[in-house]
NUTI-229536 format. One record per atom (N, C-alpha, C): residue in one letter; y, z, x. Coordinates in steps of 0.2 Angstrom, whole numbers, padded with zeros to 4 digits, always signed. Atoms other than C-alpha are relative to their C-alpha. Layout:
# residues N
AYZX ...
# end
This chain:
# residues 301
X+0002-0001+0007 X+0711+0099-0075 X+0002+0006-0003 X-0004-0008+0000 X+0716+0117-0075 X+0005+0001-0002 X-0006+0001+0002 X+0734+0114-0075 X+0001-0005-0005 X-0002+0003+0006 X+0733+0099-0087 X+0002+0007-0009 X+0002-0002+0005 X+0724+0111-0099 X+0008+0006-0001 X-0002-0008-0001 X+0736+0127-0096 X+0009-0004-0002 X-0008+0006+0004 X+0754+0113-0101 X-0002-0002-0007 X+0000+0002+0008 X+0746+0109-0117 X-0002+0007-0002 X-0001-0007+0003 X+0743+0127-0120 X+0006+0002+0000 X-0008-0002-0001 X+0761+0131-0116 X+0003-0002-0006 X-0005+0003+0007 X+0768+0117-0128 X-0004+0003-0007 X+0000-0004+0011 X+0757+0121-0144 X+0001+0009+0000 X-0002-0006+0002 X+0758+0140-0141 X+0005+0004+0000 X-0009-0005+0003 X+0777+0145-0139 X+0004-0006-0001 X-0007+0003+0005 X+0785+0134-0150 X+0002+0004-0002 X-0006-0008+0002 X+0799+0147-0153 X+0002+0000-0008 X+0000+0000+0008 X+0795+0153-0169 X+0005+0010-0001 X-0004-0006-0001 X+0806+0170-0175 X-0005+0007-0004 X+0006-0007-0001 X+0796+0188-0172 X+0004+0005-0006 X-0004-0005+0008 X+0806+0194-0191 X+0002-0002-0006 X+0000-0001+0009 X+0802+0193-0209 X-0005-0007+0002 X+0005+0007+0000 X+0786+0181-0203 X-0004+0003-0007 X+0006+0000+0007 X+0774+0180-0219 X-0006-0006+0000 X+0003+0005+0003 X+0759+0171-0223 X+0002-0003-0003 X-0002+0005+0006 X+0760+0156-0231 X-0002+0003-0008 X+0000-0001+0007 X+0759+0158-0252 X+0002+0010+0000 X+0000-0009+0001 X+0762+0179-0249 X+0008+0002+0003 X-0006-0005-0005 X+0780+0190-0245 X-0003+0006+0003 X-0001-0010-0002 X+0773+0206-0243 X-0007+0003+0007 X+0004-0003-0004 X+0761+0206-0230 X+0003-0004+0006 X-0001+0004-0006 X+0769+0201-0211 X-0004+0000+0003 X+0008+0002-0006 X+0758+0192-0199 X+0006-0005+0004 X+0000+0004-0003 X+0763+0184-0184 X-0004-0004+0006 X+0006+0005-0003 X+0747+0180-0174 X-0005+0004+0000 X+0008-0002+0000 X+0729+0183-0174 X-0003-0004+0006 X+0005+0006-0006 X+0716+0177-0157 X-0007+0004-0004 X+0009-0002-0001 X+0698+0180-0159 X-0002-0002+0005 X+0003+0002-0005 X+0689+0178-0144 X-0008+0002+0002 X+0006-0004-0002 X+0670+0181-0139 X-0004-0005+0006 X+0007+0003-0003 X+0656+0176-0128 X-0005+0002+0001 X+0006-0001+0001 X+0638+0176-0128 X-0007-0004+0005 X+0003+0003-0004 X+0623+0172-0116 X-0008+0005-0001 X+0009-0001+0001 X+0604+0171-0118 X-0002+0000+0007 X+0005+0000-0005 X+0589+0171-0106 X-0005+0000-0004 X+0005-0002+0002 X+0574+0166-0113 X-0006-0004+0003 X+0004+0001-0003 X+0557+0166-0105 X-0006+0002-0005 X+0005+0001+0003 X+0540+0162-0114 X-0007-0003+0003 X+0007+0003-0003 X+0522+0159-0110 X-0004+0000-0008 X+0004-0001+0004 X+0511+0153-0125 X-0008+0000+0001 X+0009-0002-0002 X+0491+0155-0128 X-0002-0004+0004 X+0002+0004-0007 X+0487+0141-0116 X+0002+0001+0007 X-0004+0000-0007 X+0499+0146-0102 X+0005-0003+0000 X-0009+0005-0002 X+0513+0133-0105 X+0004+0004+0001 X-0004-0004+0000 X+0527+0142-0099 X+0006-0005-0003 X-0007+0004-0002 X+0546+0138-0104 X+0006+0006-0002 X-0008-0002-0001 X+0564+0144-0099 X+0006-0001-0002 X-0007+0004+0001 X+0582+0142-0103 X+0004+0006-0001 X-0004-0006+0000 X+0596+0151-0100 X+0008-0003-0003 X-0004+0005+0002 X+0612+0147-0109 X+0008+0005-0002 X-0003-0001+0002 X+0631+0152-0111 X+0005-0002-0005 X-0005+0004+0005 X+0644+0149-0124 X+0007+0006+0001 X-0007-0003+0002 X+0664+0154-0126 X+0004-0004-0007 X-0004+0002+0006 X+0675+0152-0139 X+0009+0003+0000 X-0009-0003+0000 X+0694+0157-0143 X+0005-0004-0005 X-0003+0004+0006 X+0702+0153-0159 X+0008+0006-0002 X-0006-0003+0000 X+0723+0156-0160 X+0002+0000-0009 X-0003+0002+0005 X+0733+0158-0176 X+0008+0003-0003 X-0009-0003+0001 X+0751+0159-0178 X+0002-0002-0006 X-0004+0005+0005 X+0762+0158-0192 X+0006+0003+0000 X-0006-0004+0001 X+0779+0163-0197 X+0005-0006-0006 X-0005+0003+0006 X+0796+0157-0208 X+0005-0001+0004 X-0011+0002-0003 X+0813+0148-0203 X+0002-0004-0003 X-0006+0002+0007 X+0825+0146-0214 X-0005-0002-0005 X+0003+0001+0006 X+0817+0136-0228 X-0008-0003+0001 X+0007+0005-0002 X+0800+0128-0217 X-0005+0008-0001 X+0006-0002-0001 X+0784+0139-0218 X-0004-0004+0006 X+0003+0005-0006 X+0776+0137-0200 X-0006+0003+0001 X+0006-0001+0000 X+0758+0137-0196 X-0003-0003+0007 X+0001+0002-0007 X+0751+0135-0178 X-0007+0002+0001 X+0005-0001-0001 X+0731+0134-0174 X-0002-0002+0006 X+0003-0001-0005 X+0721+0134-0159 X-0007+0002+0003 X+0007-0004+0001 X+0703+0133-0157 X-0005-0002+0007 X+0001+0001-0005 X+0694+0132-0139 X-0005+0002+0000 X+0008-0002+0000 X+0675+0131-0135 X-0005-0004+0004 X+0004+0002-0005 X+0663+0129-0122 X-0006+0004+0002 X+0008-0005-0003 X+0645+0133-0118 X-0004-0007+0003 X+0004+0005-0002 X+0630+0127-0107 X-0006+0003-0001 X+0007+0000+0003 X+0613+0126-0109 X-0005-0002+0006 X+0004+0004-0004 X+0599+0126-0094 X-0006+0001+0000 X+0004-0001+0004 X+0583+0123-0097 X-0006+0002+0008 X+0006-0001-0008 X+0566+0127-0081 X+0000-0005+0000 X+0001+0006-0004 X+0568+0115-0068 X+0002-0008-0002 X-0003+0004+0003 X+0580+0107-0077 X+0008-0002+0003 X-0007+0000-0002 X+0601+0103-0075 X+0002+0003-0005 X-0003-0005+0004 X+0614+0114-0084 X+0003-0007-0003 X-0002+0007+0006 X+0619+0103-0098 X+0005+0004-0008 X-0004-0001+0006 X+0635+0104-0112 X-0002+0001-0004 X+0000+0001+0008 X+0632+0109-0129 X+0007+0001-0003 X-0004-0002+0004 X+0648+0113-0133 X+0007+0000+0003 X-0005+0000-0005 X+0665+0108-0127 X+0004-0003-0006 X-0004+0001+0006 X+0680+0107-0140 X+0005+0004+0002 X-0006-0002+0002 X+0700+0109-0141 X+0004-0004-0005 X-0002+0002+0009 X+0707+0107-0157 X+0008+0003+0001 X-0002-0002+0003 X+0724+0110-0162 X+0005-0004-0008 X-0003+0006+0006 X+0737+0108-0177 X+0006+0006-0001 X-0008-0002+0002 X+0757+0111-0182 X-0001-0003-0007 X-0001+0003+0008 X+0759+0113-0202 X+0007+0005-0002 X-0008-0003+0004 X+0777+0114-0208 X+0000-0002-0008 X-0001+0002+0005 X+0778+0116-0227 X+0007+0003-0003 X-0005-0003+0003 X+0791+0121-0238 X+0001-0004-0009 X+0000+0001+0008 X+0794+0121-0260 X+0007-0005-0002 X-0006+0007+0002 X+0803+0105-0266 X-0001-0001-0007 X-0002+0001+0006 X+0807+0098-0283 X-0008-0003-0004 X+0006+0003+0002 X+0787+0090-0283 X-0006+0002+0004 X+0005-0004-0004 X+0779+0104-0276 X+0000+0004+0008 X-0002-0003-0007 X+0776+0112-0258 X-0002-0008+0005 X+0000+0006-0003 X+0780+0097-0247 X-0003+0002+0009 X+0003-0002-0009 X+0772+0097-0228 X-0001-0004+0005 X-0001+0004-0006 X+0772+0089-0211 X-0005+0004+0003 X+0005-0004-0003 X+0758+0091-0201 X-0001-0005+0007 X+0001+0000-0006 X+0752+0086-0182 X-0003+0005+0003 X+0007+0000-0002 X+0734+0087-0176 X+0000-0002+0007 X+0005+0006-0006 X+0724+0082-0161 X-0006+0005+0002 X+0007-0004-0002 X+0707+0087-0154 X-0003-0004+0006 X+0003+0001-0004 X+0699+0084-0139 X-0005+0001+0004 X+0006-0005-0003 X+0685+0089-0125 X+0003+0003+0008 X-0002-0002-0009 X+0688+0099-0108 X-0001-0004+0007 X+0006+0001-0007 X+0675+0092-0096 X-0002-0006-0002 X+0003+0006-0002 X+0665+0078-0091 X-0007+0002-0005 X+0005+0001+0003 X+0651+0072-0102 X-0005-0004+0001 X+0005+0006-0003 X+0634+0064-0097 X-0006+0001-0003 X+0007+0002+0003 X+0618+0057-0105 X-0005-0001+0004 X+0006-0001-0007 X+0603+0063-0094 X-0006-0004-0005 X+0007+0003-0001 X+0586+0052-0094 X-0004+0000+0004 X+0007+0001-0005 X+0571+0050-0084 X+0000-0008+0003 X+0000+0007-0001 X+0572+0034-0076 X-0008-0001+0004 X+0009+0001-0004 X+0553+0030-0071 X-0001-0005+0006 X+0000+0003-0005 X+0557+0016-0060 X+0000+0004+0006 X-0002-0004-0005 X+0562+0028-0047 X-0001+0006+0000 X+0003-0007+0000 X+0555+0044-0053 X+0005+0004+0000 X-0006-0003-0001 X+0572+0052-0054 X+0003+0001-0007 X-0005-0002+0006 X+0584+0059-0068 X+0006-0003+0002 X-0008+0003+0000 X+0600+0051-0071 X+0005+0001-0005 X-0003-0002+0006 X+0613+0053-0081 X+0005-0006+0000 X-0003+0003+0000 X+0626+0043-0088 X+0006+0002-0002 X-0004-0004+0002 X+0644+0046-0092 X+0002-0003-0006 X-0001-0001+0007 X+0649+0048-0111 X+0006+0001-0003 X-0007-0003+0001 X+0666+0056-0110 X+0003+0003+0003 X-0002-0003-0003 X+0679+0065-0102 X+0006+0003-0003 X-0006-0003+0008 X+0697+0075-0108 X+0003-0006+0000 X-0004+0006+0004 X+0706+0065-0118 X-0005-0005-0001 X+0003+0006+0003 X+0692+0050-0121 X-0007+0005-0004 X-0003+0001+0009 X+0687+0054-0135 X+0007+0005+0000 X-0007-0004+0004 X+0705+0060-0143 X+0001-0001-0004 X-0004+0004+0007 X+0713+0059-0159 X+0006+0004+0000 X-0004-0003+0001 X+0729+0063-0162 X+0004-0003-0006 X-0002+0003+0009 X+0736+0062-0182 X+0007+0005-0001 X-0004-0002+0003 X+0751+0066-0190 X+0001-0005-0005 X-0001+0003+0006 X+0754+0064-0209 X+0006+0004-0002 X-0005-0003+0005 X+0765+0070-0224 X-0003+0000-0005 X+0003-0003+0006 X+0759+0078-0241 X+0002+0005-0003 X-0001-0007+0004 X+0758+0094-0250 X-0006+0004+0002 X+0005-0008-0002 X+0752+0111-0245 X-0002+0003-0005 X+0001-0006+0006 X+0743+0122-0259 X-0003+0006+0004 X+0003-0008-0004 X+0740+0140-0251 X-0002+0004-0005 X+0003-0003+0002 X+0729+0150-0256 X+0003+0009+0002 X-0003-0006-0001 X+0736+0168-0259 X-0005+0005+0004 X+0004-0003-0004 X+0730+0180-0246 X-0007-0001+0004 X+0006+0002-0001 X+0718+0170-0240 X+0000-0007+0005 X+0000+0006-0005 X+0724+0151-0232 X+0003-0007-0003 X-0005+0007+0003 X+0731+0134-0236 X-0007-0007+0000 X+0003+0008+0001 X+0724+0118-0240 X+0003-0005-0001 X-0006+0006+0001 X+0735+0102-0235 X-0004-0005-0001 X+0002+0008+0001 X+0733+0086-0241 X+0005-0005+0002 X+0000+0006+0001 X+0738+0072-0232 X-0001-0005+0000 X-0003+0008+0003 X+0744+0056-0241 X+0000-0005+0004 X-0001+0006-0004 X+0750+0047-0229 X-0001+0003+0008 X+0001-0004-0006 X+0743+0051-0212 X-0003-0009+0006 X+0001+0004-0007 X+0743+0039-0194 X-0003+0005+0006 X+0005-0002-0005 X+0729+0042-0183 X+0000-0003+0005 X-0001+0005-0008 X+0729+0036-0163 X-0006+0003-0001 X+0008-0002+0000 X+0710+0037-0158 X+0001-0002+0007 X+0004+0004-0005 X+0704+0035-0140 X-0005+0002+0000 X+0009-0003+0000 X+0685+0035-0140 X-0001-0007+0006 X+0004+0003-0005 X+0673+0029-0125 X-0004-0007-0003 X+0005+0006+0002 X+0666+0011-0125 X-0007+0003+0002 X+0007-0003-0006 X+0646+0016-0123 X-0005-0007-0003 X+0005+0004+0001 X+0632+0003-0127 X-0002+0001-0009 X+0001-0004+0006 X+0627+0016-0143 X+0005-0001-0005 X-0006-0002+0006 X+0644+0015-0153 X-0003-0008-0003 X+0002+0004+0004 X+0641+0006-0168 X+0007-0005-0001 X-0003+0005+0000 X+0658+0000-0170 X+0005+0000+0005 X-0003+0002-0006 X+0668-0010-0156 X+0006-0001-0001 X-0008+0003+0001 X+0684-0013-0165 X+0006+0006+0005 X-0004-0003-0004 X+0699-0008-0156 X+0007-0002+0003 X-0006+0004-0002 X+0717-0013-0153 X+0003+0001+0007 X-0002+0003-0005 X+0719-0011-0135 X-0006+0004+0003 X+0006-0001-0004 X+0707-0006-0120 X+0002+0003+0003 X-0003-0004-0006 X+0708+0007-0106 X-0005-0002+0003 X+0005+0003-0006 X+0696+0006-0091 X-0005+0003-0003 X+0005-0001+0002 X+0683+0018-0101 X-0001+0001-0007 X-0002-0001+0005 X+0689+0015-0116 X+0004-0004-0007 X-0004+0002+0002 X+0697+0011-0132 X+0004+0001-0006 X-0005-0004+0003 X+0713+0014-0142 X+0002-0004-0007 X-0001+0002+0006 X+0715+0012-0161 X+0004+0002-0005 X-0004-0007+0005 X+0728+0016-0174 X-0002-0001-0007 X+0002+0001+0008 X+0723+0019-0193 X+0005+0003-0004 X-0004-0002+0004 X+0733+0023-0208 X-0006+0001-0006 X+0004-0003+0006 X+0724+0034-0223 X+0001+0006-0002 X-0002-0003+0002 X+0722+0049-0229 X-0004+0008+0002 X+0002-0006-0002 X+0719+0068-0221 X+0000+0005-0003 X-0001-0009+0006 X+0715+0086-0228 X-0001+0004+0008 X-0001-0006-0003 X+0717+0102-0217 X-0002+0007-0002 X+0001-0007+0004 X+0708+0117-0222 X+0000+0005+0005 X-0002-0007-0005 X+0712+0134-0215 X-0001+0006-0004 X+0002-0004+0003 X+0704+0149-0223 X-0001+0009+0006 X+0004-0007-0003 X+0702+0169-0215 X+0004+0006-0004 X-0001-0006+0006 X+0700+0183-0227 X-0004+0005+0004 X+0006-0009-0002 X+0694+0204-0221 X+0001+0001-0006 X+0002-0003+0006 X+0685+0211-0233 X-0002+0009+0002 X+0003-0006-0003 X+0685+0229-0229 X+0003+0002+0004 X-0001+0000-0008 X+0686+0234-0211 X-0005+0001+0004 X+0008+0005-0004 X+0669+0226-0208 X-0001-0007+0000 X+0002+0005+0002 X+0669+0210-0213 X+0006-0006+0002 X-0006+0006+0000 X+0679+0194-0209 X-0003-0007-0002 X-0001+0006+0002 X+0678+0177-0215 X+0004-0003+0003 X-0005+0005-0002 X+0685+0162-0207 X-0003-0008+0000 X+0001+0006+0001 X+0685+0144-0212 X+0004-0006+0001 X-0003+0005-0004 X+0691+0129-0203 X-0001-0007+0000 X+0002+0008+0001 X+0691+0109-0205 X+0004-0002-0003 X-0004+0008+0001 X+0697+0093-0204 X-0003-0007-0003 X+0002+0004+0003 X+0694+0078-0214 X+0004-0005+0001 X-0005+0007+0000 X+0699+0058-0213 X-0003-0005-0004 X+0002+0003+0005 X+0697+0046-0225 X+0006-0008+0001 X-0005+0006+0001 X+0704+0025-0223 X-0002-0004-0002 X+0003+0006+0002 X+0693+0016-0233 X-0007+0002-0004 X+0005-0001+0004 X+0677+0013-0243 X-0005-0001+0006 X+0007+0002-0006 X+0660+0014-0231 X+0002+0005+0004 X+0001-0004-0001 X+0652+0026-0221 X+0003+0000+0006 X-0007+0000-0006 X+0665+0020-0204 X+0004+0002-0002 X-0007+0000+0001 X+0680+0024-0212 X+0003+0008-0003 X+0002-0010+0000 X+0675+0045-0214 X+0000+0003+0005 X+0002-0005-0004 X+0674+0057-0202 X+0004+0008+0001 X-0003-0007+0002 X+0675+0077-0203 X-0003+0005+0005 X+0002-0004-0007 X+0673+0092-0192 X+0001+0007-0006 X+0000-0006+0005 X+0668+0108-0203 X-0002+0008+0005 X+0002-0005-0004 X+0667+0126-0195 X+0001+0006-0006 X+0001-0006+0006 X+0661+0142-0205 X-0001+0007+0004 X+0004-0006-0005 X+0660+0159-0195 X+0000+0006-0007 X-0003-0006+0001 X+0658+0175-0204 X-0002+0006+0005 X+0002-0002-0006 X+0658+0189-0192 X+0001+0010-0004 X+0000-0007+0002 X+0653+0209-0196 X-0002+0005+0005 X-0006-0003-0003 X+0662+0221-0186 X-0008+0008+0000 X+0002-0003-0001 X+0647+0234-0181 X+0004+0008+0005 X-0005-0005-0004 X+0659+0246-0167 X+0004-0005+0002 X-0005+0001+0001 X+0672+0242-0163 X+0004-0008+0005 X+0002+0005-0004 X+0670+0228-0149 X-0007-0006+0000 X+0005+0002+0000 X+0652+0225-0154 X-0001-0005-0007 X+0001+0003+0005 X+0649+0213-0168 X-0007-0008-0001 X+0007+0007+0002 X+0634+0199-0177 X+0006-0003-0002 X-0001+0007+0002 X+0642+0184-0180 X-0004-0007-0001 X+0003+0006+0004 X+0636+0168-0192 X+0004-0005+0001 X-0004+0005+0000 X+0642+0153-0186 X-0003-0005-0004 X+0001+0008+0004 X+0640+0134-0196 X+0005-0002+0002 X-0003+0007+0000 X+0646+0119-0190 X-0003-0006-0001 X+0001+0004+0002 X+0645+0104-0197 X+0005-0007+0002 X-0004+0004-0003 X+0653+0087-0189 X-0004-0007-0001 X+0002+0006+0000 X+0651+0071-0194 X+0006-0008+0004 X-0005+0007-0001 X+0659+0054-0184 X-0004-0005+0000 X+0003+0005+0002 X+0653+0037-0188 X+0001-0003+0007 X-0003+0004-0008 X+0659+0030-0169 X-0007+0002+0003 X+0004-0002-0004 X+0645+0038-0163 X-0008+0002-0002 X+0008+0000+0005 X+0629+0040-0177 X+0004+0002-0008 X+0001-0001+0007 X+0628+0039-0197 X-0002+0006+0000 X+0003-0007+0002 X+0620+0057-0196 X+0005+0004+0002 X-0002-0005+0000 X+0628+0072-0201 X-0003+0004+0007 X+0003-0003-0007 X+0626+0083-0184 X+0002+0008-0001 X-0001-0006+0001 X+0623+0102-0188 X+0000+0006+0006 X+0001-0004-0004 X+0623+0118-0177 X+0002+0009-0004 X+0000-0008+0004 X+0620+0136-0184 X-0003+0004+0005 X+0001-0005-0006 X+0619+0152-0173 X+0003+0006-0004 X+0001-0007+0000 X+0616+0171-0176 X+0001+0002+0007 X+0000-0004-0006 X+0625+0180-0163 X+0000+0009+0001 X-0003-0005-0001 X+0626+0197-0158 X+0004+0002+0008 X-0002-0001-0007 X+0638+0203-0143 X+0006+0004+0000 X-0007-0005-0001 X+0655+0210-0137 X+0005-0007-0003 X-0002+0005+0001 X+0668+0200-0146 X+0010+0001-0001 X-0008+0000+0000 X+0689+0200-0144 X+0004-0001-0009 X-0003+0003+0006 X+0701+0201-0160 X+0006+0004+0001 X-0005-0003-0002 X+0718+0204-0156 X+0004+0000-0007 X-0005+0003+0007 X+0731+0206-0171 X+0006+0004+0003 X-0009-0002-0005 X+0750+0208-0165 X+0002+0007-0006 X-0004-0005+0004 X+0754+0219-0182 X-0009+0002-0004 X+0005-0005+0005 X+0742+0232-0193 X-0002-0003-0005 X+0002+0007+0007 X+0742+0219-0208 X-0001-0008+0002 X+0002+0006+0000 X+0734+0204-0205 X+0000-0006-0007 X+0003+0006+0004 X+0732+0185-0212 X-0005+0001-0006 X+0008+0000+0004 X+0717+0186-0225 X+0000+0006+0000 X+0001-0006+0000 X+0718+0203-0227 X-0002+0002-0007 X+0000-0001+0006 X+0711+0209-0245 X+0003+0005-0003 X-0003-0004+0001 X+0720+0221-0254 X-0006+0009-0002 
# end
């Protein structure tokens, strides 16, 4: 697993892009060539209420979000990267996933006679093995079931459209025409079965429709950061034929290491429930933020 993961880090992170006269997209004057943020955070919490019930849980999370960009010759290139795992264990319980996600995306744009035209290629996945714990009373034992692994669920998209970037701040792609490859788990729960071919835990589907790409990080100051992230698909009328993945952080830069971060996420996939599925966290901790040059992405003037 290890080595798979550390080859798909290799190919999306040094596509050899060139280290002079990089710019954000929509801006000349301010160079950027990569941004990471990185942090992690971990609880312990122990309670007793007015009757005595006790309860525990102790839970970690990581995270690690890349961001490259530069220019050759006439393409505008844009390289993401967002990785994320925590776990969650509760008294006299099992350590259980909340949180397992690798996302990236390649966006080549460049200005044509019908505006900024752009090419793009996605995909997103899970690290680790995923399992649905129960009580099984026949037997008086916990079980679990499995639910996923890397690559099932996957999606991997590549479209064509137009870029509109946002000055000092981020891009918004739209595309047009965008072909989506899906592997998701066959489970009992999924509402819909459809599927053009089958794997042994799984099954593999392609659609044609129409994708968006949001990509947003603004400093305000030399406290404050903004960062905003999401994907959206779209092939049809009905509540199957949608599904989006929204992430909001803002993070305030208290010393120099130390920092409160506000996270929002929001993820909706119809393969797996009609319900929006939200997660919001206030964190405080130790948190990484490299920047290759002194002017950054999003930087406000």
């Amino acid at each position: 697993m290890i080595r798979r993961l550390f080859t798909i880090l290799k190919v999306v992170l040094f596509i050899p892009l060139p280290t002079e006269a990089m710019h954000p997209v929509g801006t000349d004057t301010i160079p950027v060539s990569m941004r990471i943020m990185a942090g992690a955070s971990g609880s312990v919490t122990e309670a007793v209420n007015w009757n005595g019930s006790a309860y525990g849980s102790t839970a970690f999370q990581g995270y690690a979000d890349m961001i490259r960009q530069g220019k050759q010759t006439k393409w505008n290139i844009q390289q993401t990267v967002h990785l994320e795992l925590g776990f969650t264990r509760y008294r006299d319980s099992l350590w259980q996933k909340h949180a397992d996600q690798f996302r990236f995306q390649l966006l080549w744009n460049r200005s044509g006679s019908s505006g900024r035209h752009s090419w793009n290629v996605s995909g997103r996945t899970q690290l680790l093995n995923s399992y649905h714990y129960y009580f099984d009373y026949t037997i008086a034992a916990t079980q679990k079931k499995w639910t996923g692994t890397f690559l099932n669920p996957a999606e991997l998209e590549t479209g064509y459209g137009f870029c509109f970037p946002v000055k000092n701040c981020g891009t918004i792609n739209l595309a047009i025409a965008t072909i989506r490859l899906r592997h998701v788990p066959v489970l009992e729960e999924a509402i819909s079965d459809n599927g053009a071919f089958k794997t042994r835990r799984g099954k593999i589907s392609l659609d044609y429709g129409c994708g968006v790409q949001l990509l947003f990080l603004r400093t305000v100051g030399d406290h404050i950061d903004w960062y905003f992230t999401g994907r959206m698909f779209l092939n049809g009328a009905g509540t199957d034929n949608f599904n989006s993945d929204l992430l909001n952080r803002i993070t305030v830069k208290i010393w120099k290491f130390f920092q409160i971060r506000l996270e929002s996420r929001a993820v909706y996939e119809p393969v797996f429930s009609h319900k929006m599925q939200f997660r919001n966290e206030l964190l405080a901790g130790v948190f990484i933020d490299f920047k290759e040059q002194a002017n950054t992405i999003g930087r406000s003037p």
